[in-house]
N, C-alpha and C positions, 0 to 999 in steps of 0.2 A: 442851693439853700441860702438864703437870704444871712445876713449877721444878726438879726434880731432872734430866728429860728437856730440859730449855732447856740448865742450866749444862752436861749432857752432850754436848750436841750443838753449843755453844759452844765449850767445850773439846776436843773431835775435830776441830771445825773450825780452830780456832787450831793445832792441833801438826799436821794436815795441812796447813796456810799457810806453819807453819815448816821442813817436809819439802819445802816445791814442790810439795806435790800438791793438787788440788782432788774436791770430791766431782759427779758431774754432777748436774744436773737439784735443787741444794741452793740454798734460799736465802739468802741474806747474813742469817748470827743473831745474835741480837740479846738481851739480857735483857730488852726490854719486847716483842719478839714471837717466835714459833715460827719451824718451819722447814720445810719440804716434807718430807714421805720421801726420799732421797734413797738412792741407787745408788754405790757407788764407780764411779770412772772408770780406766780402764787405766793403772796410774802409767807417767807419761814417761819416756822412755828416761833420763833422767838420775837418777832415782831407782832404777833396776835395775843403777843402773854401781856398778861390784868398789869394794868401800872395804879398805884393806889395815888389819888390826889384829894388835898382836905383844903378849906379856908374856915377866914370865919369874920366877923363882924358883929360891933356891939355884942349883943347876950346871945349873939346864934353861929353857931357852925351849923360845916358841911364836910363832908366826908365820904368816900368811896374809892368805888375802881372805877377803870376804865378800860377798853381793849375795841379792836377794831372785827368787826362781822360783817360780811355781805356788803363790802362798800362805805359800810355806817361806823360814827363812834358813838360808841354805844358807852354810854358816864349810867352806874348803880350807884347809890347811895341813898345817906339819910340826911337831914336837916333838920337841927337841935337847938331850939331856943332853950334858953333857964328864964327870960324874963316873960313881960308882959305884952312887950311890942310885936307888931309883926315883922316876919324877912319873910326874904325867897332869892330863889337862885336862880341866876342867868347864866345864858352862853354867848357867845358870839363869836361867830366864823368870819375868818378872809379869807376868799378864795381867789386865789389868782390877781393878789390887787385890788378882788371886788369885796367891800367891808358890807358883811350881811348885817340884819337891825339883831341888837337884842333880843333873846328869845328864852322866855319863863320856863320853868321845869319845876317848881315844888315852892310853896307858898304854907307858912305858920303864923296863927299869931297868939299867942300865950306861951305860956308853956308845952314840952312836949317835942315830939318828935315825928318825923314823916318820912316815909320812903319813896326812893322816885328811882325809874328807869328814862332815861331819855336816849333817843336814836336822832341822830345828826349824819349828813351829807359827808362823806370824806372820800378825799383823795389824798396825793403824794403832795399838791400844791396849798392845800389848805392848814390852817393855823384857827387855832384856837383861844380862848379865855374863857374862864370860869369866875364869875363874883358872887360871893353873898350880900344883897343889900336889904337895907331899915325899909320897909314896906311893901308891898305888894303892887304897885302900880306901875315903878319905872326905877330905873338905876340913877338918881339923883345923888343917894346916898349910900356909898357901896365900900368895900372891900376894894383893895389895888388889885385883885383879881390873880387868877394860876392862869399856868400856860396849861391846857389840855391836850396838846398833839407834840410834845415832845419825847421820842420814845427813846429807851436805854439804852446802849449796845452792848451787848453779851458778850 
């Protein structure tokens, strides 16, 4: 096993130890030995439980849960303006190193409020953000954004 393939397999093990999840049939890695092939294991029920995340910018929040289904993170919520302008809500994934583009999920412009389900790509390697920004075209004008894939340990 190569040292690039140890420190990775080190490192997935460590942020799966720090999630509460383990991998099955993996063994304890080490930087002076490998590690079996290894299988994920069905995350525990406490790792699929709803974590609730909000933002907000200018005259608009955001607000909901979150939890992981079938591979996906699945973000419910609503998005609330009080003013005149428009928002909307983005996400954006890194997978693996690789920085996915921005991607729209729920768009206001006046007052009022909207509901939005959105399903996103997830694994054990990816990370997330969530921003509310002043328009509907692009993130020019946003929120510093939440973290979406960090989970609690029970």
């Amino acid at each position: 096993m190569s040292m690039r393939t140890r420190v990775r397999a080190i490192t997935a093990t460590a942020a799966l130890a720090a999630a509460g999840l383990t991998l099955a049939g993996a063994a304890p890695a080490s930087a002076s030995g490998g590690t079996s092939p290894a299988t994920a294991a069905p995350a525990p029920a406490s790792a699929a439980a709803v974590v609730p995340w909000s933002d907000s910018h200018g005259t608009a929040s955001a607000a909901g849960e979150r939890w992981l289904e079938n591979g996906k993170l699945v973000l419910d919520g609503t998005l609330t303006n009080t003013g005149t302008g428009c928002y909307s809500v983005w996400t954006r994934l890194v997978h693996d190193w690789v920085v996915r583009p921005w991607v729209k999920h729920s768009e206001i412009c006046g007052a009022g409020s909207v509901d939005f389900t959105a399903a996103r790509d997830y694994t054990y390697l990816t990370s997330g953000t969530l921003k509310v920004c002043r328009g509907t075209t692009d993130t020019t004008d946003c929120s510093a954004g939440v973290g979406i894939t960090h989970w609690p340990i029970e």
